[in-house]
C-alpha positions in Angstrom: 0.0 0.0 0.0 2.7 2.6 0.9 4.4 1.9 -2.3 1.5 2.0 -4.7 1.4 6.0 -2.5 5.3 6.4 -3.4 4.9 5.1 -7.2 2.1 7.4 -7.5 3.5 10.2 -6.4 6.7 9.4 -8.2 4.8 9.7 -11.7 2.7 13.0 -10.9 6.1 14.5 -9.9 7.2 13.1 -13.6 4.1 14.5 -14.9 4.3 17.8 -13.4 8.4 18.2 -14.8 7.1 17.4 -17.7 4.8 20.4 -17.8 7.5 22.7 -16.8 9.7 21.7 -19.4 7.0 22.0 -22.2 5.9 25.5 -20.4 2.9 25.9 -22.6 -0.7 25.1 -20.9 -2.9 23.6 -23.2 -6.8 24.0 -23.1 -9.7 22.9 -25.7 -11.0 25.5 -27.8 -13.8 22.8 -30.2 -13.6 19.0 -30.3 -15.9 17.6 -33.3 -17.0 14.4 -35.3 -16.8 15.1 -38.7 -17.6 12.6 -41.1 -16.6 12.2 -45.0 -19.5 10.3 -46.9 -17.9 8.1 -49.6 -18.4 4.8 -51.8 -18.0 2.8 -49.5 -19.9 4.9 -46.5 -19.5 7.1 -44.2 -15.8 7.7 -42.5 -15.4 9.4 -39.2 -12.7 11.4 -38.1 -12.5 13.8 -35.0 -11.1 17.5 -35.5 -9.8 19.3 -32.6 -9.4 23.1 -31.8 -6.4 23.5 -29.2 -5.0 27.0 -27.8 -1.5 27.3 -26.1 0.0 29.7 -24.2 2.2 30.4 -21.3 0.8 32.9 -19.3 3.1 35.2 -19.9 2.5 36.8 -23.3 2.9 33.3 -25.9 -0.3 32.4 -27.2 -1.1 30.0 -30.2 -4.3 27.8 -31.8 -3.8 24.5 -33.9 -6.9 22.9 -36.1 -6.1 19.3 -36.5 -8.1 15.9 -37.5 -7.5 12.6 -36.6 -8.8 9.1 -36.8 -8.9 9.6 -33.2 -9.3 12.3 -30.2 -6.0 11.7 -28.9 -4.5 11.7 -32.5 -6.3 15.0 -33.3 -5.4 16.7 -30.3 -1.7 15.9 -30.5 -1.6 17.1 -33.8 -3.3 20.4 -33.1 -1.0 20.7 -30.4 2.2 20.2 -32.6 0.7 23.1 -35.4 -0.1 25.1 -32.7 3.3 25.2 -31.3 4.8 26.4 -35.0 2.5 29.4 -35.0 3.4 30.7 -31.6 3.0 34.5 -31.3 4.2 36.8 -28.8 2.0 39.7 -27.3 2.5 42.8 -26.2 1.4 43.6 -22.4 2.2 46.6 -21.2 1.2 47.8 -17.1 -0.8 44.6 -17.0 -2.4 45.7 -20.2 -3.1 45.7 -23.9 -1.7 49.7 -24.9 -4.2 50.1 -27.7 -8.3 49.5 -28.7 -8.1 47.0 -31.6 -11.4 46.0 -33.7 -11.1 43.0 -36.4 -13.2 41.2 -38.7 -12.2 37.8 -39.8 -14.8 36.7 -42.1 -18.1 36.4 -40.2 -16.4 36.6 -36.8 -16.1 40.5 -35.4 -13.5 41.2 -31.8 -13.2 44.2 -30.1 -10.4 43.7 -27.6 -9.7 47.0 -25.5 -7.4 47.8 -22.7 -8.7 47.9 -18.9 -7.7 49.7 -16.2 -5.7 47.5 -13.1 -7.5 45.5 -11.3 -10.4 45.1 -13.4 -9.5 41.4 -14.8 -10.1 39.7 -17.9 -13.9 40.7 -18.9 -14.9 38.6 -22.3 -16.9 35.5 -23.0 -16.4 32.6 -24.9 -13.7 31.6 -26.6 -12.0 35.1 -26.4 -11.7 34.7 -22.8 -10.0 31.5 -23.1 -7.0 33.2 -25.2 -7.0 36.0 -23.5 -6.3 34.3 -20.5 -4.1 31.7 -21.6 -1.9 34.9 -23.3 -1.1 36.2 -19.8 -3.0 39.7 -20.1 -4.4 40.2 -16.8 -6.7 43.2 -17.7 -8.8 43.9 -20.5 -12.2 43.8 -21.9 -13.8 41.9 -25.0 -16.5 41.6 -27.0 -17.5 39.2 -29.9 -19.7 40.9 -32.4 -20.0 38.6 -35.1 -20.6 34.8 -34.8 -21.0 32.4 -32.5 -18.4 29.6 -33.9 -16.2 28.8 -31.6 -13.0 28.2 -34.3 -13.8 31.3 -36.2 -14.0 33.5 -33.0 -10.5 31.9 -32.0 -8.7 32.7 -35.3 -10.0 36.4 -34.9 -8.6 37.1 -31.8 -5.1 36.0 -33.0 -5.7 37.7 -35.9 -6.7 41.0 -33.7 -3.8 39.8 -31.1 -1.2 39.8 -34.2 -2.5 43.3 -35.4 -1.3 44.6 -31.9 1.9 43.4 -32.5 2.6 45.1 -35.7 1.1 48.4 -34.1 4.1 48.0 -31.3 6.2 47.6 -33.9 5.1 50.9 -35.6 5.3 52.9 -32.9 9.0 51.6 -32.3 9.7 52.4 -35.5 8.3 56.0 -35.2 10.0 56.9 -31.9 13.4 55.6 -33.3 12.3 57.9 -36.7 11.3 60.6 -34.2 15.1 60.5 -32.1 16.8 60.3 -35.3 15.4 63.5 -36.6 15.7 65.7 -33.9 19.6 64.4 -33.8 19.6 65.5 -37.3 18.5 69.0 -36.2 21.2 69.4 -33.3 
């Protein structure tokens, strides 16, 4: 008995390094049967909708189908992984309003003031939290599908990365100019 206690706790202890080593906490964004009528008759195949993210501005959904769940979540996993984007939080905060349309799917994703927490629904909340941002406010405006909703965000997500970028560029611009003048 007290080594079936001591085994135990030796694989959550295994279970829990590996976690740390893969950093990334995985959740479910849509887990589906799909099925492919043919000659011969119907094949099933389950598709999977995973997010990633570390908490701590790395966020990233995979869209994967397999002959089984297990398969199709691995393999959403694994894409997700290669499309890993980095976001920019600044004082516990998105810096900018951002609005996108992706298709039928409409986010508005807006900075909030400290304290306020993460207020969204859905699937946006899901990201957002999974992203690390520990204040701001959502809305979804346009559908209510789950995987369509998800690619907006990192689509609105990866439109406030190119604004940081913009504005680096324009204070670097900026300093360089009024060098220019001295």
């Amino acid at each position: 008995m007290i080594q079936q206690d001591k085994k135990q706790s030796q694989n959550k202890n295994i279970k829990e390094k590996k976690l740390s080593e893969d950093e990334f906490e995985q959740k479910v964004i849509d887990l589906a049967r799909v099925t492919r009528v043919t000659a011969g008759g119907k094949r099933m195949r389950f598709r999977a909708c995973m997010a990633i993210g570390n908490r701590k501005g790395k966020i990233a959904i995979g869209l994967a189908k397999g002959s089984d769940v297990a398969t199709a979540i691995s393999k959403a996993v694994d894409r997700a992984k290669k499309e890993i984007i980095t976001v920019p939080i600044i004082n516990d905060t998105i810096f900018c309003r951002v609005y996108k349309k992706l298709g039928s799917a409409k986010v508005l994703i807006k900075p909030a003031a400290q304290g306020k927490g993460i207020k969204a629904g859905g699937v946006v909340r899901l990201l957002l939290d999974l992203s690390g941002i520990p204040n701001v406010s959502a809305k979804i405006l346009g559908t209510n599908n789950k995987i369509n909703n998800a690619q907006c965000t990192i689509a609105a997500l990866k439109e406030l990365i190119i604004l940081s970028e913009d504005i680096k560029d324009n204070k670097k611009d900026k300093s360089n100019v009024a060098r220019s003048k001295d």
